[in-house]
N, C-alpha and C positions, 0 to 999 in steps of 0.2 A: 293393741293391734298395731302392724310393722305400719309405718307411715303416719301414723296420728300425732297431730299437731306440727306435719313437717312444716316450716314455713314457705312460703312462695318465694323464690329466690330472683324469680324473674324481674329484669329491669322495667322501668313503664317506661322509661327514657325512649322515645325512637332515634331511630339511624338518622343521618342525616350529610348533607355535603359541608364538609369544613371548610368556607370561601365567605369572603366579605362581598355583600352585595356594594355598588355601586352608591349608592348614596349612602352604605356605611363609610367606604372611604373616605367620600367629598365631605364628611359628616367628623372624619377627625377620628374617627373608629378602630383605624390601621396604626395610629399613630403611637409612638414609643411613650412608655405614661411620663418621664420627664417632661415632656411638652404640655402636655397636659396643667402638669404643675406648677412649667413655670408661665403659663397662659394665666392661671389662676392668681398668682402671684404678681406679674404686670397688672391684670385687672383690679385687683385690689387697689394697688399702688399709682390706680392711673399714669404707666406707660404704653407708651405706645407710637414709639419713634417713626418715621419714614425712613426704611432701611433699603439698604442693597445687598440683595444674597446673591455670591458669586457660585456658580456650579463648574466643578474644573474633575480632573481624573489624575487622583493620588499617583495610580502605577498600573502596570499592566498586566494579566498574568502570563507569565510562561515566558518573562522577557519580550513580549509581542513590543516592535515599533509603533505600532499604530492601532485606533480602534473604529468602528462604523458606529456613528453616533443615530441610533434609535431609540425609539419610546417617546418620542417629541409630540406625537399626534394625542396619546395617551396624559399627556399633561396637559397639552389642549383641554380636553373634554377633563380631565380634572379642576383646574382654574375658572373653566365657563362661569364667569359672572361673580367671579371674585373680584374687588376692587384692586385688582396688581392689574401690571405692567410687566412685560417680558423680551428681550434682547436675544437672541440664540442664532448658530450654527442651524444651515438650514438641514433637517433630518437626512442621512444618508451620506453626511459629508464625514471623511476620515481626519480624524483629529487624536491628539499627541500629547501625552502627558504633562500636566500643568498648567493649560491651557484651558480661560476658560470658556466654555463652551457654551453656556447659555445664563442668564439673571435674571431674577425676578425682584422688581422695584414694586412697595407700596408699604403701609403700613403694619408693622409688625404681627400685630395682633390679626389680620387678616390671614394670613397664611403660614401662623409656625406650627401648629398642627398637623400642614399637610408635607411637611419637610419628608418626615421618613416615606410616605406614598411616592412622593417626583421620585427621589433615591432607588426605592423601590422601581417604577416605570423604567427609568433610563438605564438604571444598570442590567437587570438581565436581556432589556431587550437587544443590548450593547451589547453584551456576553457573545449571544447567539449570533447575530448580524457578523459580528466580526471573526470568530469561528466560520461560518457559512463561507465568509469570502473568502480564507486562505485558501477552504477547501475547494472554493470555486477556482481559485489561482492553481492550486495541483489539476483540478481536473480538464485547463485548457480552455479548448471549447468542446470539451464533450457534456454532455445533457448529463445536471445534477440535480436530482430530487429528494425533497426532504421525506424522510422516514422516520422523523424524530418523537412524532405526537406522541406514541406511547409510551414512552419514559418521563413523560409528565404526568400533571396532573391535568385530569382533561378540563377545564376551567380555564387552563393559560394555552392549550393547543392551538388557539389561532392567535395568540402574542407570539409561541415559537415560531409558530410556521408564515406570520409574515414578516419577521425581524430573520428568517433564513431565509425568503425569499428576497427581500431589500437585499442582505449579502450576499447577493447572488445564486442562489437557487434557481434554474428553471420553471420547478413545479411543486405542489406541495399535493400530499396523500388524502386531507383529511377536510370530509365536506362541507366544513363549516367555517374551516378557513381558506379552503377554496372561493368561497364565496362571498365571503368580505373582502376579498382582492380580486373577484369581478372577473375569475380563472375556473378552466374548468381542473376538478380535480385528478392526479394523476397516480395510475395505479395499474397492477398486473391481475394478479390471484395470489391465495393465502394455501399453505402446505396443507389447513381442513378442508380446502374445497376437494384436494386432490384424492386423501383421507377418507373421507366421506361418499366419492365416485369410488376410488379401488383402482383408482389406473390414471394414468399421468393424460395420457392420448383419448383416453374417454371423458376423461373433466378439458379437456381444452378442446372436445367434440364437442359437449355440453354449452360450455363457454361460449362457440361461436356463432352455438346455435340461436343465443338468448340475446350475448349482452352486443347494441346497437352496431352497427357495421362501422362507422365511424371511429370506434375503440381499435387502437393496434394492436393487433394478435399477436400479445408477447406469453410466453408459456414457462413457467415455473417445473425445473427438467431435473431437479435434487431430490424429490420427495423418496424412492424407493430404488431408484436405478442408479449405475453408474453417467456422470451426467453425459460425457460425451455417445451412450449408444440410446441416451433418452432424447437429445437434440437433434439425431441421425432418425430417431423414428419420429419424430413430429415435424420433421421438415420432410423427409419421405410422404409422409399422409396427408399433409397440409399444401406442401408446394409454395408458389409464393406469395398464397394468403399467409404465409407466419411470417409476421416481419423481425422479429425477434426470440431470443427466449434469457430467462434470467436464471442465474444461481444466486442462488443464497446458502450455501453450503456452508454449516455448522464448520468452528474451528474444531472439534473432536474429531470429526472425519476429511479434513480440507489436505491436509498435507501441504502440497507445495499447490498453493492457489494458480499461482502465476503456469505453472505447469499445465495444471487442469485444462484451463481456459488456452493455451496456445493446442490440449489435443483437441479440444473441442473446436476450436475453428480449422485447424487442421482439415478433421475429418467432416466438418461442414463444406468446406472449399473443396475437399476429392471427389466429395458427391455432384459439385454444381449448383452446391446452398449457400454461394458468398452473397447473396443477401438477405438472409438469415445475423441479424447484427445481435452483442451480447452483450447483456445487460446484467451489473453485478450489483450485489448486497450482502447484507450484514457482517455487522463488526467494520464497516470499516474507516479509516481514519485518515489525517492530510498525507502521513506518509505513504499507505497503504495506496491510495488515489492516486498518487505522484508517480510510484512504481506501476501498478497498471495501467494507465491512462495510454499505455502504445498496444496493448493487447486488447481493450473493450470500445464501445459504444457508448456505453451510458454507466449511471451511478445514481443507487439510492445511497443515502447517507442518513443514519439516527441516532445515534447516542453521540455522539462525538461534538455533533451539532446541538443539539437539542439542551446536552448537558452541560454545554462550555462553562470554561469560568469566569463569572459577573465582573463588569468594568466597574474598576473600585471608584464611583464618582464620592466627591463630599459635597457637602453647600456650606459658606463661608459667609457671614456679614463682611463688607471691605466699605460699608460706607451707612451711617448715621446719622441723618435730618442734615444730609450733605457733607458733613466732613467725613474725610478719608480715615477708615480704620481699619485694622485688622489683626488677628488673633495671632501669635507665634509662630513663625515659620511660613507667613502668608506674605504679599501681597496686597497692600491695601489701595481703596480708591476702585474707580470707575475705566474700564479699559474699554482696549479696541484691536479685533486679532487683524492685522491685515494679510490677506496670502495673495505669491504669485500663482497664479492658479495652472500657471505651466508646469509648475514646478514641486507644489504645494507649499514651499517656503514658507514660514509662518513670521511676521515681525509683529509682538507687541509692546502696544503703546497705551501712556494717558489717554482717555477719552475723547482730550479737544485736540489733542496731539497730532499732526500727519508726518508719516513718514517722507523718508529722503529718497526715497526712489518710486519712479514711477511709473504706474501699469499694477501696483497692488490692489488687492478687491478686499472692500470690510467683511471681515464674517458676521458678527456680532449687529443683525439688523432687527428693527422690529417686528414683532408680530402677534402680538398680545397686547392692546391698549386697553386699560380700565378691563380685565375681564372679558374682552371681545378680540374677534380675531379679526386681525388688520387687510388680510388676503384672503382667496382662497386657497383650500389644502391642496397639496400636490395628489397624485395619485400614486398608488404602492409602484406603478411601473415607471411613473417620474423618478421618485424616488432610490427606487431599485439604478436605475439611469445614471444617477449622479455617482452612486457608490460604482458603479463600475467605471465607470471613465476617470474615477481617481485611481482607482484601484490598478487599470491600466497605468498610470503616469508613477505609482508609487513601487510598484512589484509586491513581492513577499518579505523583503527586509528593506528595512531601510536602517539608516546610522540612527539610533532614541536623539542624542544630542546633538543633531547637525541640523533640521531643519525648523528649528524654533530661534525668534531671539529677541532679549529681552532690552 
């Protein structure tokens, strides 16, 4: 008979989220299995030196001068209660290849497990912050929000989304990293809500009828029409409840974008709708932002952000139950960055060392003793704070080898 003896092919295995819980991390679980082995090996051997691991940034990608050093708080709460010691760049400061940025002092064998995790922390949230800012520097002062969560993995959505708000983001899309940065989240409508109504001006009826008066009546005007006679009839029907409306018009049908967006305000401004302001999205990138930023209002931004490329940090031993070491190509010993903070000028030096000039600020302070945090944590908008007021004094280029020195 057909199907007799078919086997059952089905797996019993369920689905599951591929993600390291939290105390797999701290647990040495993330960790590259070299460390592992040579964990096992010291233990054996009873070592277990008092070292200094220096964390500095090999290079940059894309030629970038400079990078926004986050994922600092994330090492925090990784270290909690580890017997180290830690020296770093306070989170949000821009710093410069080679330099190092933060160390961790204590016994070996406490923390070389968690080597690839910090690695892990600091560089993409680096990546992202420091992408975020350029785009923040193209877009002015006009309002930038991240659009980037869904090109992740949703597990790291709120590491992207407050490592683009520290470099300067505005606002961030998605509720749950809205809300560990103590911000409300920010957002339009989606092309299904529009989809789903059958009419551009019926789902933003819908819309204003539901969602809280407080939300800016901005209106999504790409979905089925030409966008400039879909902005003309929602600000005809609306008045000056629409304070906005956004394209997100596919590259397949965009043409000359910049075109677009000058008929559309155009024919907003002939009606008597110049306060109807416009808000763009997708695809787009620093240069893209730099060339419209005299025709829009505002900017969502997400891949470009979201997906930047991770700041190549390493971690180095430079120093062994005190005396100065280090591997090829390094640097060895105990340092101290000192910068004019005018200028961001960076001079380093030996540890017990002071420079010759005066008015420089150490970076390299404590903030991790035994395990414990020395202070309290800044908040994402302290933070955010400090990257912009560098950011102001630095621009968008600077010379790689002019303002380091050794």
């Amino acid at each position: 008979m057909a199907g007799e003896g078919r086997a059952d092919t089905r797996s019993s295995r369920q689905p599951q989220f591929h993600q390291a819980t939290s105390a797999e991390i701290r647990a040495g679980r993330t960790a590259d299995v070299y460390f592992e082995r040579t964990l096992e090996i010291l233990e054996k051997h009873d070592l277990n030196p008092l070292v200094r691991a220096e964390f500095a940034v090999k290079g940059l990608p894309d030629h970038m001068p400079w990078a926004v050093f986050t994922g600092l708080e994330e090492v925090f709460a990784l270290l909690d209660g580890f017997p180290v010691s830690m020296r770093s760049f306070p989170e949000g400061s821009l710093i410069r290849p080679h330099l190092p940025v933060f160390e961790i002092t204590g016994r070996y064998q406490a923390f070389a497990q968690l080597e690839t995790a910090i690695l892990g922390l600091v560089c993409q949230s680096s990546g992202v912050a420091t992408k975020a800012a350029r785009v923040r520097h193209a877009a002015g002062d006009k309002p930038l929000i991240s659009f980037g969560a869904r090109r992740m993995h949703p597990a790291v959505a709120p590491v992207i989304e407050r490592a683009a708000y520290i470099g300067g983001c505005d606002g961030v899309s998605v509720l749950k990293s809205a809300e560990l940065l103590g911000a409300d989240p920010t957002g339009t409508m989606p092309h299904a809500l529009i989809l789903v109504v059958g009419d551009t001006l019926e789902a933003m009826r819908l819309y204003d009828a539901t969602i809280a008066e407080d939300v800016p009546r901005i209106a999504l005007i790409d979905t089925f029409q030409d966008e400039k006679f879909e902005a003309v009839r929602l600000a005809e029907a609306f008045g000056e409840k629409l304070s906005g409306i956004r394209l997100d018009t596919p590259g397949s049908r965009r043409g000359d974008f910049a075109q677009i967006i000058r008929e559309v305000r155009w024919e907003l401004d002939m009606r008597g709708h110049s306060h109807v302001q416009i808000f763009v999205s997708g695809g787009l990138n620093e240069r893209t932002v730099r060339e419209l930023r005299p025709l829009v209002d505002g900017f969502g931004v997400g891949t470009s952000i979201a997906n930047a490329g991770t700041i190549d940090f390493s971690m180095d031993l430079v120093e062994l139950d005190g005396e100065a070491v280090a591997k090829r190509g390094k640097m060895s010993g105990a340092k101290q960055v000192w910068r004019d903070e005018s200028t961001l000028r960076d001079t380093v030096l030996p540890l017990e060392a002071n420079p010759d000039r005066p008015g420089l600020v150490p970076q390299l302070v404590s903030l991790l003793d035994d395990g414990r945090l020395v202070d309290e944590l800044p908040t994402p908008v302290e933070i955010r704070a400090r990257t912009l007021r560098q950011l102001e004094i630095a621009g968008p280029e600077i010379d790689q080898s002019g303002p380091s020195e050794w």
